[in-house]
C-alpha positions as CSV (number, residue, x, y, z in Angstrom):
1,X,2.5,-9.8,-9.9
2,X,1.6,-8.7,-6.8
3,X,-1.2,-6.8,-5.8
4,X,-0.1,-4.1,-3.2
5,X,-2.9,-1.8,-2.9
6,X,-1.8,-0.4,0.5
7,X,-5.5,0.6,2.4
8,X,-8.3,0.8,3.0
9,X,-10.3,1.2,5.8
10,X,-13.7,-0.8,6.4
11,X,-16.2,0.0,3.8
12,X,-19.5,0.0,5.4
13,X,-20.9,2.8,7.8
14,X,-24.3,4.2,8.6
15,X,-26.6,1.4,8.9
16,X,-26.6,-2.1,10.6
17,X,-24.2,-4.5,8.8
18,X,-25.8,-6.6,5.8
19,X,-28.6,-4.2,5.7
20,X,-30.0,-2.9,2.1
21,X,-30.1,1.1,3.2
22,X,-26.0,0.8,4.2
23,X,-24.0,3.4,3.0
24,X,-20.5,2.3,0.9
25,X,-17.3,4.3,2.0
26,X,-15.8,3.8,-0.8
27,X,-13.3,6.7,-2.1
28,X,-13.1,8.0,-4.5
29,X,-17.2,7.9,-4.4
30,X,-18.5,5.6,-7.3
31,X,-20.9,7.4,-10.2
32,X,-23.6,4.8,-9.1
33,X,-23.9,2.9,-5.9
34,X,-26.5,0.7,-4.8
35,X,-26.1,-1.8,-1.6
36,X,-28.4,-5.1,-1.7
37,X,-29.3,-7.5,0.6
38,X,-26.6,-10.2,1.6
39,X,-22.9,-11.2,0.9
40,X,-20.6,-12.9,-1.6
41,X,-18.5,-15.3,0.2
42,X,-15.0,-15.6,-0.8
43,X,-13.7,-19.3,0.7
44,X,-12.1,-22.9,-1.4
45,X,-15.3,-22.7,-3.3
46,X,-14.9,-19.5,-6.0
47,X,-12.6,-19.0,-8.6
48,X,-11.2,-15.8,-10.7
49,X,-12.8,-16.1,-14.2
50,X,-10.9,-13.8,-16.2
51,X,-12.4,-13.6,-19.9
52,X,-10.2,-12.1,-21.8
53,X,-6.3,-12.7,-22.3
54,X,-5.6,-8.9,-21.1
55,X,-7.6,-9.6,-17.8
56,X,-5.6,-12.0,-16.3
57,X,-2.7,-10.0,-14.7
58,X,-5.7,-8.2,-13.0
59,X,-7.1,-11.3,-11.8
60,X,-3.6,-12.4,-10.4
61,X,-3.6,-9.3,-8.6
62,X,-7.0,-10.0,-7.0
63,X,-6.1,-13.4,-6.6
64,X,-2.9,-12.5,-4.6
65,X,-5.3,-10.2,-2.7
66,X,-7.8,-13.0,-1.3
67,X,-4.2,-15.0,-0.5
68,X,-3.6,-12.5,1.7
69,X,-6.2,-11.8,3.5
70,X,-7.1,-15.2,4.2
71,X,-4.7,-17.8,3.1
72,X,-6.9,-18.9,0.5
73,X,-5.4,-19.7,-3.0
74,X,-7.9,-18.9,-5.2
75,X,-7.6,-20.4,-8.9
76,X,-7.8,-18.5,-12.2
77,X,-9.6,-19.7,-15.2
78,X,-10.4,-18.7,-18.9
79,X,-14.0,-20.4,-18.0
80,X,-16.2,-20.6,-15.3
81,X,-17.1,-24.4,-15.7
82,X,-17.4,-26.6,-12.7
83,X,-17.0,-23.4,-10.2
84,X,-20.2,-22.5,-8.2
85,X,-19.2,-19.0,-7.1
86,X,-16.9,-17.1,-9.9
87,X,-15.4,-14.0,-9.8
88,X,-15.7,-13.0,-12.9
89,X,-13.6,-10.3,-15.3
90,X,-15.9,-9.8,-17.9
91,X,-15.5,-7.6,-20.8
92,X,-18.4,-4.9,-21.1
93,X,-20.4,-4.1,-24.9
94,X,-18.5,-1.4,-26.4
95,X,-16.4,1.9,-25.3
96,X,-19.3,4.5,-25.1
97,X,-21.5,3.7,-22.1
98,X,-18.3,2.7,-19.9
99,X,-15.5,4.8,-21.9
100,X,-11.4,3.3,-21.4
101,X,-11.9,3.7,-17.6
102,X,-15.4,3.0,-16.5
103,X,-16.1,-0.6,-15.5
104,X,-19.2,-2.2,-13.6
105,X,-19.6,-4.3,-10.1
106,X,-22.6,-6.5,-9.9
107,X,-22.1,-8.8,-6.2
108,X,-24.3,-11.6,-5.5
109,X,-24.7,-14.3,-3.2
110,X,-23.7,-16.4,-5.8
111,X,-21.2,-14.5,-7.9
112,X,-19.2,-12.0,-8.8
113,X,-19.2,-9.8,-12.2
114,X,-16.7,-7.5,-13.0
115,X,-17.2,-5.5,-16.4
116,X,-14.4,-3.1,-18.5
117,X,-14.7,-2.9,-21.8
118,X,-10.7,-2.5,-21.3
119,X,-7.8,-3.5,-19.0
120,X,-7.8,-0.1,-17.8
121,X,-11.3,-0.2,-16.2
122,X,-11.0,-3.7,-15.4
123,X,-7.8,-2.5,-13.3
124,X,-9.9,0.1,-11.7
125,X,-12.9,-2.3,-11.3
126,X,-10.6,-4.7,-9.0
127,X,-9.1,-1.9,-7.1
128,X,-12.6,-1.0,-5.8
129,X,-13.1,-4.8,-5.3
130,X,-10.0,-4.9,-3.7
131,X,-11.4,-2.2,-0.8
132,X,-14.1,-4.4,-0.5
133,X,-11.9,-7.1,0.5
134,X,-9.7,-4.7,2.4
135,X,-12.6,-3.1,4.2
136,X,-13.8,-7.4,5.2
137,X,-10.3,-8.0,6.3
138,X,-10.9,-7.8,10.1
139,X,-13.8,-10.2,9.7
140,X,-12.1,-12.4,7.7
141,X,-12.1,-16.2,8.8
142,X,-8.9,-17.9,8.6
143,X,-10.0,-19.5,5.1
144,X,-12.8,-17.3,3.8
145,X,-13.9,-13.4,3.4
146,X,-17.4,-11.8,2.7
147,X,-18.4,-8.7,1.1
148,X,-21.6,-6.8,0.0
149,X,-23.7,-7.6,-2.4
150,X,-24.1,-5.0,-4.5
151,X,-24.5,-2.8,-8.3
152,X,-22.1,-0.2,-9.0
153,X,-21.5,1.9,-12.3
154,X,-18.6,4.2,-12.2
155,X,-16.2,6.1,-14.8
156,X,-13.6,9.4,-14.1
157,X,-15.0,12.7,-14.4
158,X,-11.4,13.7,-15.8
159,X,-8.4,12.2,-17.7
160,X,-5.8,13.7,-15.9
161,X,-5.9,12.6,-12.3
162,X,-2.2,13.5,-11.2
163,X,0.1,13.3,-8.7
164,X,4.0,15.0,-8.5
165,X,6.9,13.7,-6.2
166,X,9.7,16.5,-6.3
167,X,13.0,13.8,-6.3
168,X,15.3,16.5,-7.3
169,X,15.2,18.7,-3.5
170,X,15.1,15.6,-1.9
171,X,16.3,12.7,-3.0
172,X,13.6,9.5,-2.7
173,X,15.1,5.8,-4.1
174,X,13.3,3.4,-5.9
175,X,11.6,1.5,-3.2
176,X,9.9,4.2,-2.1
177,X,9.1,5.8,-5.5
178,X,7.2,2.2,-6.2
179,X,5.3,2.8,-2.5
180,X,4.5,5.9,-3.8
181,X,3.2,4.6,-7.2
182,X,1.1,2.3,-5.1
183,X,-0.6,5.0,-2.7
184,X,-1.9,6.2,-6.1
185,X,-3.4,3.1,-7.8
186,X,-4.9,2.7,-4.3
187,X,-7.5,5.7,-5.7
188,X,-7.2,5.7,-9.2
189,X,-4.8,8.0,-10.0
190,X,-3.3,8.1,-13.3
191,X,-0.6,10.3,-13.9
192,X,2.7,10.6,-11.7
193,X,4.8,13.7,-13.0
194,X,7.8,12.7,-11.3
195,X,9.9,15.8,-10.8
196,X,13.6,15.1,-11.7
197,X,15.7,18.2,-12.0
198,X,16.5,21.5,-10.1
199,X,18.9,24.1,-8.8
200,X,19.5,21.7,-5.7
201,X,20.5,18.1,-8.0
202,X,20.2,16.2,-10.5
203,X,18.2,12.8,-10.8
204,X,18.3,11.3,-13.8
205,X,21.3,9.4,-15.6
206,X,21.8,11.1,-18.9
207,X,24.7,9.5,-21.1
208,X,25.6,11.9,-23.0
209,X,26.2,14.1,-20.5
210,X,27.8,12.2,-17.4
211,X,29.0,15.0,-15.4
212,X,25.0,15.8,-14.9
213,X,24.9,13.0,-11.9
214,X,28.9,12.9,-11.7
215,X,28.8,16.6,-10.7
216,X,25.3,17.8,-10.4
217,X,23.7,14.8,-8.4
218,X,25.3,16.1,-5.5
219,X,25.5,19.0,-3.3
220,X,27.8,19.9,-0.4
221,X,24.9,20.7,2.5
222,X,21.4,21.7,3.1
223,X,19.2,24.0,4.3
224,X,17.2,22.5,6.9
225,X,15.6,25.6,8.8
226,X,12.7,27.6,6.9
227,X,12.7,30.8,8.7
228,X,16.4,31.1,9.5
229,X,18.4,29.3,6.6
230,X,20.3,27.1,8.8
231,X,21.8,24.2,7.2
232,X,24.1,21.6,7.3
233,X,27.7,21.0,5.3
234,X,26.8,16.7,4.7
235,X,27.4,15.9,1.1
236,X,24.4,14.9,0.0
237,X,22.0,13.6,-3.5
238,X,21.6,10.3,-5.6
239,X,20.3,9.8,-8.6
240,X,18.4,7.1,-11.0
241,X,20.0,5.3,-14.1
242,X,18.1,4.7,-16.8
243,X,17.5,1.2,-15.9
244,X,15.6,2.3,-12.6
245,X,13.5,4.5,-14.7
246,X,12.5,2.1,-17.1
247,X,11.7,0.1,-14.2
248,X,10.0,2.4,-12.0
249,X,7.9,3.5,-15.6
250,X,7.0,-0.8,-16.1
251,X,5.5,-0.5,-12.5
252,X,3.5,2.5,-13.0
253,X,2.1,0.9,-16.4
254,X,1.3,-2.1,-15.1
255,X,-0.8,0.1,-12.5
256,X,-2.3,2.0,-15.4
257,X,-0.5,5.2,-14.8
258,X,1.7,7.0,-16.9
259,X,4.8,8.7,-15.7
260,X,5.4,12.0,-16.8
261,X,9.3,13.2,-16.0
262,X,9.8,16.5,-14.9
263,X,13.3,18.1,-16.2
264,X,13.5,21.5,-15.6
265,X,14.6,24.4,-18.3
266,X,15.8,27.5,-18.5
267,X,15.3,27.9,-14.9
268,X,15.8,25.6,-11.8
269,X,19.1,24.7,-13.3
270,X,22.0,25.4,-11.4
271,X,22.6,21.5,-10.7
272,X,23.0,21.4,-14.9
273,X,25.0,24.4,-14.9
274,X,27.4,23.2,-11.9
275,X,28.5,20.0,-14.3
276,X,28.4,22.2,-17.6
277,X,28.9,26.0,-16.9
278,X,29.2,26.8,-20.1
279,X,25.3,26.4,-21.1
280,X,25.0,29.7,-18.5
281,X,25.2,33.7,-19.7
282,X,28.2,34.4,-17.6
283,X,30.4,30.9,-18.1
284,X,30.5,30.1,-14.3
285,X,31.8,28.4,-12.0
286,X,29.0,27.3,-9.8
287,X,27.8,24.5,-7.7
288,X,24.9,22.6,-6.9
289,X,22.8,25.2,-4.9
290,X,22.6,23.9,-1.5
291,X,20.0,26.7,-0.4
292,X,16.7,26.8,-2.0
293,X,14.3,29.1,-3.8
294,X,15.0,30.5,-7.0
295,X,18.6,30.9,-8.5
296,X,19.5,33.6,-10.6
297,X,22.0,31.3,-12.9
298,X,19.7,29.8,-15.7
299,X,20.6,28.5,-19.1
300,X,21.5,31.0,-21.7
301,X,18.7,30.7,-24.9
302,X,21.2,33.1,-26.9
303,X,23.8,30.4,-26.8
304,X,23.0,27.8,-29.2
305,X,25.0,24.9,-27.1
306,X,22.6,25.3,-25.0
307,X,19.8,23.5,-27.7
308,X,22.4,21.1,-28.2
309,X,22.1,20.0,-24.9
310,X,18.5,20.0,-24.5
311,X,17.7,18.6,-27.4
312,X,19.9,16.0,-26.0
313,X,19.0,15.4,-22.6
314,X,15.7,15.4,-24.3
315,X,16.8,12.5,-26.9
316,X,17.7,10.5,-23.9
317,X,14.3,11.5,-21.5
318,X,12.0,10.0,-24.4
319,X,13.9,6.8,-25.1
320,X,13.0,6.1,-20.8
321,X,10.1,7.9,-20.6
322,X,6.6,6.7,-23.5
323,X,4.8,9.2,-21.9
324,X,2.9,11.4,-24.7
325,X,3.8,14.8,-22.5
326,X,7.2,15.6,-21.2
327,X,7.5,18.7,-18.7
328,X,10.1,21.2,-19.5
329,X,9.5,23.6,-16.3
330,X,9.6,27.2,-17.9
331,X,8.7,28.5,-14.4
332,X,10.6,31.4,-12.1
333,X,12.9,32.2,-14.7
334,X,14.7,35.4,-13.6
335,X,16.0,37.6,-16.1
336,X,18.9,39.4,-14.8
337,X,21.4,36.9,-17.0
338,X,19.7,37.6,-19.9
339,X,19.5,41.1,-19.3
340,X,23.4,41.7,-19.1
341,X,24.5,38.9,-21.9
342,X,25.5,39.5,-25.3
343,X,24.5,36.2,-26.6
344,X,20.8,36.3,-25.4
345,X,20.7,40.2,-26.8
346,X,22.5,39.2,-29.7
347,X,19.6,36.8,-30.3
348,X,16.6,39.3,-29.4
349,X,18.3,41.3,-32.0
350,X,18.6,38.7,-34.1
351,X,14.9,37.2,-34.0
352,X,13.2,40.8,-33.3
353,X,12.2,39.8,-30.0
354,X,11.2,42.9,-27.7
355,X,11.8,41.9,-24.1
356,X,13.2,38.6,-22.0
357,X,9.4,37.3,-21.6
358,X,9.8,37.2,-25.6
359,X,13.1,35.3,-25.1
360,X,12.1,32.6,-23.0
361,X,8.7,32.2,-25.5
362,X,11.1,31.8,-27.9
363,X,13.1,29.0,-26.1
364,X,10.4,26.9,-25.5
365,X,8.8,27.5,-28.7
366,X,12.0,25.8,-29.9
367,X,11.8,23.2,-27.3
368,X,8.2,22.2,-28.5
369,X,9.1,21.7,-31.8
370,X,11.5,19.4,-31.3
371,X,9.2,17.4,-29.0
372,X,6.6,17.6,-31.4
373,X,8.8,15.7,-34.2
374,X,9.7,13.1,-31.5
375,X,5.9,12.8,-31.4
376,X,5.6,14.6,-27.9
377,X,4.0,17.3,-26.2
378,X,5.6,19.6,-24.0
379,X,4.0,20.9,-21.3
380,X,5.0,23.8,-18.8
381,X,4.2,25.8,-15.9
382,X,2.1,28.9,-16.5
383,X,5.0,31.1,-16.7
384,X,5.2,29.7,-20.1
385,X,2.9,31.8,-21.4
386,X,4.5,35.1,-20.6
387,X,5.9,36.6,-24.0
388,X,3.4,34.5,-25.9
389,X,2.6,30.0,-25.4
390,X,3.8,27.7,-27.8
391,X,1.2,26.7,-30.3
392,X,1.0,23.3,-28.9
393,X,2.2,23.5,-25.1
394,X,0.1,22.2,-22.5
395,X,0.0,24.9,-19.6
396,X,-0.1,23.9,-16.1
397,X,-1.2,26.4,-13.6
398,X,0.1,26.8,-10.6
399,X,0.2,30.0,-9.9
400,X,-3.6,30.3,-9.0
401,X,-6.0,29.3,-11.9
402,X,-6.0,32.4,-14.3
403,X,-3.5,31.2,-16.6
404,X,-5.4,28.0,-17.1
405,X,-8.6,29.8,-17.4
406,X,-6.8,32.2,-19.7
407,X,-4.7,29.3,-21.8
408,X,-8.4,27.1,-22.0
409,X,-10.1,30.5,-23.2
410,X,-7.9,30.6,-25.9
411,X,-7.9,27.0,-27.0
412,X,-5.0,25.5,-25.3
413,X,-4.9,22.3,-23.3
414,X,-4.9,22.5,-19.8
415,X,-3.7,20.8,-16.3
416,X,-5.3,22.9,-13.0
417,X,-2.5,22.6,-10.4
418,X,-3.7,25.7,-8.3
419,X,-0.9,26.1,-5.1
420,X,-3.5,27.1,-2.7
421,X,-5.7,24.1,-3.0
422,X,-3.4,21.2,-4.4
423,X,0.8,21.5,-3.0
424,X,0.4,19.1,-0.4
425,X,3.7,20.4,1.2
426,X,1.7,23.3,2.7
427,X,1.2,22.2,6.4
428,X,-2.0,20.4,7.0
429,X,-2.8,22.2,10.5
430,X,-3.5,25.7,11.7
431,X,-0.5,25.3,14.5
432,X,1.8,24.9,11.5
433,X,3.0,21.4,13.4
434,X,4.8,18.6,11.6
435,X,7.1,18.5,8.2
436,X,6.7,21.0,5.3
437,X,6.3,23.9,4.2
438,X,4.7,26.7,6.5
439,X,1.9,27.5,4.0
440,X,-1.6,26.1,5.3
441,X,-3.7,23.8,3.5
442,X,-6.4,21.5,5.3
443,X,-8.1,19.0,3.8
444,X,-11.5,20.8,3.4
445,X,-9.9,23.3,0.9
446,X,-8.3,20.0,-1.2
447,X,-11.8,18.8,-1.3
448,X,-13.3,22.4,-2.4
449,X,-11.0,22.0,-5.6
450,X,-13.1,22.4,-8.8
451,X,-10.5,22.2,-11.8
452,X,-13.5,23.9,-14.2
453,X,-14.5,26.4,-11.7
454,X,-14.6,29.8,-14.0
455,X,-15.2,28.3,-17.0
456,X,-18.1,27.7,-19.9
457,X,-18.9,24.4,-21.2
458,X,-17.0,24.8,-24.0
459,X,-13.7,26.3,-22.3
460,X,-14.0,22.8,-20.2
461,X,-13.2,21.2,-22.9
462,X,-9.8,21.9,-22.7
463,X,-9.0,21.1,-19.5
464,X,-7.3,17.6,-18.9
465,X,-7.7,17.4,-15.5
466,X,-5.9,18.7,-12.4
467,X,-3.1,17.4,-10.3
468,X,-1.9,18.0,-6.5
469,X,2.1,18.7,-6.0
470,X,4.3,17.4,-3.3
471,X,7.9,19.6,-2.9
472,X,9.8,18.4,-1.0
473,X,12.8,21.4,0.4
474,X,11.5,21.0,3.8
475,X,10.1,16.9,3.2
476,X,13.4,14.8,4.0
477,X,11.9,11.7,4.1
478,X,9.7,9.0,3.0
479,X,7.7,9.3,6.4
480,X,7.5,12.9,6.2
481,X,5.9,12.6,2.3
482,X,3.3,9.9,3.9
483,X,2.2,12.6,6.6
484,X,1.6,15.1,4.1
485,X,-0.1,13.1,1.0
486,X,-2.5,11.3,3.1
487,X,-5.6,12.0,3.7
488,X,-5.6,14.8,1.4
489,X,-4.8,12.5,-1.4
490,X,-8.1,10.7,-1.0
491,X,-9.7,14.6,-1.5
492,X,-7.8,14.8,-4.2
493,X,-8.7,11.6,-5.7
494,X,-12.8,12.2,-5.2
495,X,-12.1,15.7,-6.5
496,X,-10.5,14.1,-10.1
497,X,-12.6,11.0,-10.2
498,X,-15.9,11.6,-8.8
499,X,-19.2,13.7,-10.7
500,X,-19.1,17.0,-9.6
501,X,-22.8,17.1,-8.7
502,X,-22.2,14.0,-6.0
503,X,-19.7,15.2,-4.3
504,X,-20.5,16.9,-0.8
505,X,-17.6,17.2,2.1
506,X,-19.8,16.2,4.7
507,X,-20.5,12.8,2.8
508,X,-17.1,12.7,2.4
509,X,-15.9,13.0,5.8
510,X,-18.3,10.4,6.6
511,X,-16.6,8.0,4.7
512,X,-13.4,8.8,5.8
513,X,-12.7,7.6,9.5
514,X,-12.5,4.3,7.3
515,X,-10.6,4.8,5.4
516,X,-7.9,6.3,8.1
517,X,-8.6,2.7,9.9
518,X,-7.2,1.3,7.3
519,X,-3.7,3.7,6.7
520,X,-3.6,3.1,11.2
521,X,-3.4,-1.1,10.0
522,X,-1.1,-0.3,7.2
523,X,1.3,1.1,9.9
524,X,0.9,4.8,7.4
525,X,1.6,8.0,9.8
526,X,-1.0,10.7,8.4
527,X,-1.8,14.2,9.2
528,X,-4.8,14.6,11.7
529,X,-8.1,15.9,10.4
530,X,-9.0,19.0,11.8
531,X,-12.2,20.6,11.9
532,X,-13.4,23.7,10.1
């Protein structure tokens, strides 16, 4: 296994090196840090003691780390017998202190003691090791690394910390999708909803359906121009089988994050409809959409071939994809099909549904309930909760924070995904310079993010977390995603991660000229930090 966490910058600011009062950089910021006196020398003489069975991938990782930093092969043990300076995994007392993800860093001169009381904060115990080691790197003799003695005592403010990757605008391949996965271990993310489907292609083998990548992986050009819809006529898409998937999910686990797939439905599904235009109201033809926005062809909920399809699509989607939550979309769904088709009034008639917000209710509610026997939840955009929301859905909301605060109020589960704080493919500078779209969002309103903001304690409850979104209509490449995620992703990560009551910007942008040392030596091109 290889550990590939792809930063960070030097740890230490503020104070002379190896002093007590030094300040950590660490990101996201730890619950509890305190910086003692001295170092822990990493050289021939220490040793990875991982305690328990489930620890020892994680202590390969860090092992793989030390190699690379300074040529040192460092051993790994069950015990600690015989070594004078261990590294130790060690498994904390009990769940309730620490919870699944907290996990404990005690450095001395003479050891090391890393405490989880699961894999899961033993993973995120070595990735804040890991800067440690990262941050020493420059330092580093050719056979030996220090790093700060220190106590820290740290666990997520949230469970959802996510992350999206839009694959279906532009296509991204499975090198890069891993890199990807990698940026976010790097700061303790834990969900990648990993966006597969839209109007503009089709990105996930489905073998039941082959025309869906036959025909709707591809589309004959592109719009490349935002405010005049120029384009160009290059056939152009891709697609994953399900082995990549299954591959690209393995990585992501062994990361600790789960990938959630994104398959769009009623809407954002002209690529479906190109391969089978008989799911749509007026039968067709159509092709891939090679412009972008919102198409008014969208499956037809009247037509019951149409939860034929889902439901197998959706068959297929679970077998690749453990994830407890699959997203179904349900956003920007327009109505005019509906409005002139006699299969989706026929079924209004039919179920006494009043209006088209009713209709598409009642399409997900069927769409939930065959996730729910699958032992699945389905979660949607905000839009889903138009014409009354599934008794089970999860809502995301995008579309400002209201329907989350509206969906929480009333008992439902919750992911905050605001636009104008977390789609990272707004521009990151006032001049509107670089890729994405022209929308404007620096990296002081990212950090600003509060997913509870507007609610009681009790409403809280029912928020899961938040997430940050990356489209990518106007993001062509795999340099152009770096420029946008980064640094805004380490906002994002303090926002999910950190207390609420710790977190100030000004603290924060202390810490991060670091940390953007370390994305300069990891040859990653990011957007400049502007000021306020």
């Amino acid at each position: 296994m290889h550990w590939q966490v792809v930063l960070v910058g030097g740890l230490l600011c503020g104070a002379s090196a190896g002093s007590a009062g030094e300040v950590l950089s660490l990101v996201p910021k730890p619950c509890r840090q305190e910086r003692r006196e001295g170092q822990f020398t990493v050289d021939s003489q220490a040793a990875i003691v991982a305690e328990a069975e489930s620890f020892v991938p994680i202590g390969e990782r860090l092992a793989g780390a030390i190699r690379r930093i300074t040529g040192q092969s460092v051993a790994i043990r069950r015990e600690a017998a015989g070594h004078g300076k261990p590294i130790r995994l060690a498994r904390a007392d009990g769940q309730g202190r620490l919870g699944d993800e907290g996990y404990e860093i005690a450095v001395d001169p003479d050891g090391v003691r890393l405490a989880a009381a699961s894999p899961a904060g033993m993973f995120y115990a070595a990735v804040t090791f890991a800067q440690l080691l990262d941050a020493a790197a420059p330092a580093a003799s050719a056979r030996s690394v220090s790093v700060p003695c220190l106590r820290i005592e740290d666990r997520p403010r949230f469970a959802w910390r996510g992350m999206h990757l839009d694959v279906a605008r532009h296509f991204f391949d499975k090198a890069f999708v891993k890199r990807y996965i990698d940026h976010l271990a790097a700061y303790k993310f834990n969900v990648f909803h990993l966006y597969l489907t839209d109007d503009q292609g089709w990105r996930i083998e489905i073998k039941r359906y082959p025309r869906l990548t036959e025909i709707g992986a591809w589309r004959s050009g592109t719009r490349k121009h935002y405010f005049d819809g120029r384009g160009d006529a290059t056939r152009y898409g891709g697609f994953f089988t399900q082995h990549d998937l299954r591959e690209i999910v393995a990585y992501a686990r062994e990361r600790f994050i789960t990938v959630v797939p994104g398959i769009s439905m009623p809407g954002h599904s002209q690529a479906a409809l190109a391969a089978y235009p008989e799911l749509s109201s007026t039968g067709g033809p159509f092709e891939v959409w090679t412009d972008w926005g919102i198409s008014k062809e969208v499956m037809d909920p009247g037509k019951e071939e149409v939860f034929r399809f889902v439901e197998g699509v959706l068959t297929e989607v679970i077998d690749v994809f453990p994830s407890r939550y699959i997203h179904t979309g349900g956003d920007e769904v327009p109505r005019d099909r509906w409005k002139a088709s006699p299969f989706a009034q026929a079924r209004m008639r039919q179920e006494g549904l009043k209006n088209e917000d009713e209709l598409q209710s009642y399409f997900t509610r069927r769409v939930e309930r065959f996730l729910n026997a699958k032992g699945r939840w389905l979660i949607g955009w905000d839009e889903i909760l138009e014409g009354g929301l599934a008794p089970n859905a999860v809502v995301m909301s995008w579309r400002g924070t209201q329907g989350g605060i509206a969906a929480a109020k009333a008992g439902h589960r919750v992911v905050m995904t605001p636009h104008e704080q977390t789609y990272f493919n707004y521009m990151q500078h006032k001049a509107k310079r670089g890729p994405g779209h022209p929308g404007y969002l620096p990296l002081e309103a990212v950090y600003a993010f509060d997913p509870l903001r507007g609610l009681s304690p009790e409403e809280s409850k029912h928020v899961l977390g938040g997430q940050a979104c990356l489209w990518t209509e106007y993001v062509p490449t795999p340099a152009d995603v770096e420029y946008l995620l980064f640094p805004r992703l380490l906002a994002m990560a303090e926002v999910l991660w950190s207390p609420a009551e710790s977190r100030d910007a000004k603290d924060f942008l202390a810490r991060l000229p670091a940390q953007l040392e370390g994305l300069k030596r990891a040859g990653i091109r990011y957007g400049e930090v502007e000021s306020p």
